[in-house]
N, C-alpha and C positions, 0 to 999 in steps of 0.2 A: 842113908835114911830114906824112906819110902814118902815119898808126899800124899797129902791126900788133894790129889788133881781136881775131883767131882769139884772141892770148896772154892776151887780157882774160879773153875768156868760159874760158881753160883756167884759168887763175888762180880765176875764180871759184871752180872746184871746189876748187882746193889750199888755199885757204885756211883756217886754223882758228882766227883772231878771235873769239868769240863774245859780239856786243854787249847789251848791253841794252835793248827798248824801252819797258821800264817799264809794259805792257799789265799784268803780271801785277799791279799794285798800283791796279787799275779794278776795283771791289767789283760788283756786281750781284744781284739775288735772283731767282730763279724765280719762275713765278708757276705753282700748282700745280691752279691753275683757269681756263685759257686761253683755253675759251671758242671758240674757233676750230676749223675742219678746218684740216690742212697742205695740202691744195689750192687754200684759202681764200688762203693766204700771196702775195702778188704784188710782185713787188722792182724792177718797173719802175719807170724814173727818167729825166730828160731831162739831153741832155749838149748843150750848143753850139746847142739850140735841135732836136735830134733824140732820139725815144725811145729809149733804150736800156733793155737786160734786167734789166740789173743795174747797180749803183753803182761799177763796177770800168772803169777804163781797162785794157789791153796795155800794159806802158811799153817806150819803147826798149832794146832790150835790147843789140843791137848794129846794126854798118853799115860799108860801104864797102870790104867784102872778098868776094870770094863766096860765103864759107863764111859772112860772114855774112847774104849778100843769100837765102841756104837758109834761113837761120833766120827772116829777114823772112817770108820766099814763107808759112813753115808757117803764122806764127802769124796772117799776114791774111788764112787761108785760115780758121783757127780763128777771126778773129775775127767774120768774115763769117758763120758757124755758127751762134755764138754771140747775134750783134746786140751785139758792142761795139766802143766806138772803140780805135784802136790807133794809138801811137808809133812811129813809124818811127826806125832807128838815125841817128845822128849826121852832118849833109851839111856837110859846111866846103869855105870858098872855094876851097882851091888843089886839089881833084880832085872837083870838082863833076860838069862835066860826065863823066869815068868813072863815077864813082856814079850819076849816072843814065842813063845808059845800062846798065849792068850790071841795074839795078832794073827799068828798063823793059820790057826785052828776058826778063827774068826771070819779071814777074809776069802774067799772065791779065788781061786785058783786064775782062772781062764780073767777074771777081772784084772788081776797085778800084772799079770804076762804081758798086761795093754794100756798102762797107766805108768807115766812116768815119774816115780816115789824117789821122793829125796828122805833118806835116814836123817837123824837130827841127833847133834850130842853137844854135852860141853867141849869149853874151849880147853878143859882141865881131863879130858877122855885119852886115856892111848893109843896109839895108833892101832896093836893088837886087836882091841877090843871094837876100834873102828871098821876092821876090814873084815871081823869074823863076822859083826853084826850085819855089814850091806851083803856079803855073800849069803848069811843066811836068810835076808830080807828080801835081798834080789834087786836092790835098790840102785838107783842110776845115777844116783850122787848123793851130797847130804850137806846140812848146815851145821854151822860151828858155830851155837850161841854166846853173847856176852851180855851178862847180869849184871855187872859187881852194883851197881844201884839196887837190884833186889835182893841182893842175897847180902848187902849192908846192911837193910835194913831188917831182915826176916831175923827169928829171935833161934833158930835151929837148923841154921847151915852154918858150914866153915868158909872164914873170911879172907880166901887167902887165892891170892890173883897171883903171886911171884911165880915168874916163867911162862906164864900164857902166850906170850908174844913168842918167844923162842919154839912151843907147842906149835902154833899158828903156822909159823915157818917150816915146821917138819913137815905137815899136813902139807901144805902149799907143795914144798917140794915133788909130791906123790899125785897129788891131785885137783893139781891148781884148776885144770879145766871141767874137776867136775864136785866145785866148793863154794860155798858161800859160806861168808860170815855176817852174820847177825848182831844188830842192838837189840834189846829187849824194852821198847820203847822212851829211850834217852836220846836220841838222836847221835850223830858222831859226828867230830868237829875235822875241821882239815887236817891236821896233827894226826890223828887217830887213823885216819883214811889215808893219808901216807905211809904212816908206817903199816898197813895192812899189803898197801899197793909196792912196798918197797920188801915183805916177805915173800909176795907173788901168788898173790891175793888178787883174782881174777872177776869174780862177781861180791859184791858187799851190798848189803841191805841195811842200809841207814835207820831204817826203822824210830821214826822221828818222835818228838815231845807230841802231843793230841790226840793219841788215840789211846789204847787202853794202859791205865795209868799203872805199874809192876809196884810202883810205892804202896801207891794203895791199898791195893791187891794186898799186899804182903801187911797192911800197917791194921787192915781189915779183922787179920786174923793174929794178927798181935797184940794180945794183951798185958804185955809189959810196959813198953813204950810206946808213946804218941810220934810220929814222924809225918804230922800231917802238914809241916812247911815246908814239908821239902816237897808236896805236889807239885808246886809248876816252875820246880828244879829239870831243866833239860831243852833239849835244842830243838826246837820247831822243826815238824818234816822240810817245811820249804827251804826252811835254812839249812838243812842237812843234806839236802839234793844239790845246792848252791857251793855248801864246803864240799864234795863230791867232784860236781863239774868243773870247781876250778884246781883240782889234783889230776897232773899231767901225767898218764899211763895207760895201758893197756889193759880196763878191766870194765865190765858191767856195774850201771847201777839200780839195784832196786829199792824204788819207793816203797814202805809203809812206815801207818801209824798217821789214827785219823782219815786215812782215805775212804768216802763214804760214797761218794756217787761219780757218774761219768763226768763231771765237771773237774772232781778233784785231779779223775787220773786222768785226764785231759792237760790239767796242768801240769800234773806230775811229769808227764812225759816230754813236755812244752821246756819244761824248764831244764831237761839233761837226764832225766832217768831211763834206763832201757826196759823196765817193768814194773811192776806193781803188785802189792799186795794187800789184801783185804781181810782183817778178821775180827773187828768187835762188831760189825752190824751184821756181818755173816752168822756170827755165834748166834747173835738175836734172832735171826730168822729160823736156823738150824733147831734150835730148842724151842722153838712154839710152833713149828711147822715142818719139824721131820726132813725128808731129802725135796718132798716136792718147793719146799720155801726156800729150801735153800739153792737148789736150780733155777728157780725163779728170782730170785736175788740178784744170783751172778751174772744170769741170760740179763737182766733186766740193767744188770749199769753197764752191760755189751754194750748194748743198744742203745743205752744214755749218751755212752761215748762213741757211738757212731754218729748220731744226731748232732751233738759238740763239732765231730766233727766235720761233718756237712756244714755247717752254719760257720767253718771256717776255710772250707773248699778247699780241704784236702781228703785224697783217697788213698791212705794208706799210713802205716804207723812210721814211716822216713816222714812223709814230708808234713805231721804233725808236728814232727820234734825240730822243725825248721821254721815251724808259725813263729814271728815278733811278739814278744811280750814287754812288758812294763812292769815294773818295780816298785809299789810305794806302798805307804804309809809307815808301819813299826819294820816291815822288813825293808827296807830302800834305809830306813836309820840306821839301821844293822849293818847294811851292806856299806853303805857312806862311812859310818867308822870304822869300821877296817880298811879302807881304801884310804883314809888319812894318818893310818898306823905307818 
C-alpha cells in the first residue's frame, strides 16, 4: 500500500509530545585553558570507507511522493555542499519502479555522481529487490529500518516481524560494510544490539526515545484507536548510546533522535557514538526556508560543535570521544540498576 508521506512530514510539525533524551543528565566540564585556535579544530571523519566533514549523516526524512522527491532533491543538493552522506526516503517493493523514476528524472545527474546516497528499505525487503534498486540509484550503501512500534500501532499495515532477524543476517552477510540498521525512534536496548552485532551488523543507529515521536505520528492519523500512552513508551537516545557502548564488537554507532544542537552531538559522541543524525529540527527549517535554511541549519550546529568543542580543548572528533563525562540524575538511576542486576 502507497502511504501518504506529504501527512507524515505535516504531522511532524502538529505534533506536541515532548520526549526525553536524557542528554541533559551527561555532566562535562570546561576546560578553561584550551590551548588550541578555533581554526586548529578539524571534525573530519570517515563514513563507509569515504572522508567526510563531519560525524553527521542526512537521515531519511522522507520518500515516494513528489513533495517528497522536492525535499530529497534539496537536501542531496545540501549534502553535496556540505561533504556528507545522505538517507534517501523510504523505497518499498509494491511502487518501486514509480519512486524511481520520479527520483531519477528529478535529481541532477552530475549532483548524485558526488553525493554519497544510502538507499533506505525495510528490514522485511529482498535482497533482489535491494540490489536492483542501489544499482539503479547508484547508491553507496543503504539502511535497513525497524518500525514494529509504528507499524503496531498504524490502523493499515501488516503486523508481522517473524524472520526479520534471519533477513537482517542475509543482508549483513553481503554487505555488512556498507549497512546500517535503523530504530524508527524507540531506542534499542543491549539485547537488540547484540543480536544485530552477532548477524554482523557493522554500523546501527540507535535512534533514540526524544525526538520525533512514530506513535504519534502514526496515532495522529488514526482514527480508530487512541494509542496516546504509549508516547513515552521507549528508550532515551542517551541510554541507547550507553546499551550500544557497552556491546563488545566490531561495529559503528550512530546517534539519533532528539539531537538538536552542537551540545547534544557533542555529547552524543562524548558518550560512544561514531556519528550523528539530525531530522525533526532539520524538517522545520527545510519547510519554512527551502535549501538556504536548511544549509544554514546544519553549517550552523557545525559550528555549535566546534565552539563545544573548544571550550573542552580538543581538536578533533578522537579526542572528543575521549573527553570524561559524568552520569546523573534519572540516567545514573538507570545505569545503577542494571549494575545491581
Amino acid at each position: 500500500m502507497t502511504r501518504n508521506i506529504d501527512l507524515y512530514v505535516d504531522n511532524s510539525l502538529v505534533g506536541n509530545y515532548d520526549g526525553e533524551t536524557l542528554f541533559d543528565d551527561i555532566y562535562i566540564e570546561s576546560n578553561s585553558l584550551p590551548e588550541i585556535d578555533f581554526d586548529e579544530i578539524d571534525t573530519k571523519t570517515s563514513f563507509m570507507g569515504k572522508e567526510i566533514s563531519f560525524p553527521l549523516i542526512i537521515p531519511s526524512i522522507t520518500g515516494g511522493t513528489e513533495k517528497g522527491l522536492e525535499i530529497n532533491d534539496i537536501l542531496i543538493t545540501v549534502a553535496k555542499e556540505l561533504n556528507l552522506p545522505i538517507a534517501l526516503g523510504s523505497q518499498e517493493e509494491n511502487n518501486d519502479e514509480e519512486y524511481k523514476h520520479l527520483f531519477l528524472e528529478s535529481i541532477d545527474d552530475d549532483i548524485v555522481d558526488e553525493v554519497m546516497m544510502l538507499s533506505n528499505f525495510s528490514a522485511r525487503a529482498s535482497l533482489d529487490f535491494i540490489e536492483s534498486t542501489m544499482r539503479e540509484m547508484n547508491s553507496s550503501g543503504f539502511c535497513v529500518h525497524l518500525n514494529s512500534a509504528q507499524v503496531s500501532v498504524s490502523y493499515d499495515l501488516e503486523k508481522k516481524f517473524r524472520g526479520i532477524t534471519d533477513n537482517i543476517k542475509l543482508f549483513a552477510s553481503k554487505y555488512s560494510d556498507n549497512m546500517i540498521v535503523k530504530e524508527k525512534g524507540m531506542g534499542m536496548s543491549k539485547k537488540t544490539i547484540q543480536t544485530l552485532v552477532d548477524c554482523g551488523v557493522k554500523y546501527i543507529d540507535v535512534s533514540g526515545h526524544g525526538g520525533t515521536n512514530f506513535i504519534e505520528l502514526e496515532n495522529l492519523r488514526n482514527y480508530r484507536k487512541d494509542f496516546s500512552e504509549l508516547y513515552g513508551f521507549g528508550i532515551p537516545t542517551a541510554k541507547s548510546i550507553l546499551n550500544a557502548k557497552s556491546v563488545e564488537g566490531d561495529f559503528k554507532i550512530i546517534a539519533s533522535g532528539g539531537i538538536k544542537n552542537g551540545l547534544d552531538i557533542a555529547k552524543a559522541l562524548i558518550l560512544g557514538a561514531d556519528y550523528v543524525s539530525v531530522a525533526g529540527e532539520l524538517v522545520k527549517y527545510l519547510l519554512h526556508g527551502g535549501f538556504d535554511q536548511a544549509k544554514y541549519f546544519l553549517e550552523d550546529i557545525i559550528y555549535k560543535t566546534k565552539v563545544v568543542m573548544l571550550l573542552l580543548g580538543v581538536k578533533n572528533i578522537e579526542e572528543l570521544k575521549k573527553v570524561d563525562y559524568k552520569v546523573i540524575g534519572k540516567l545514573k538511576e538507570m545505569v545503577d540498576e542494571e549494575s545491581r542486576r
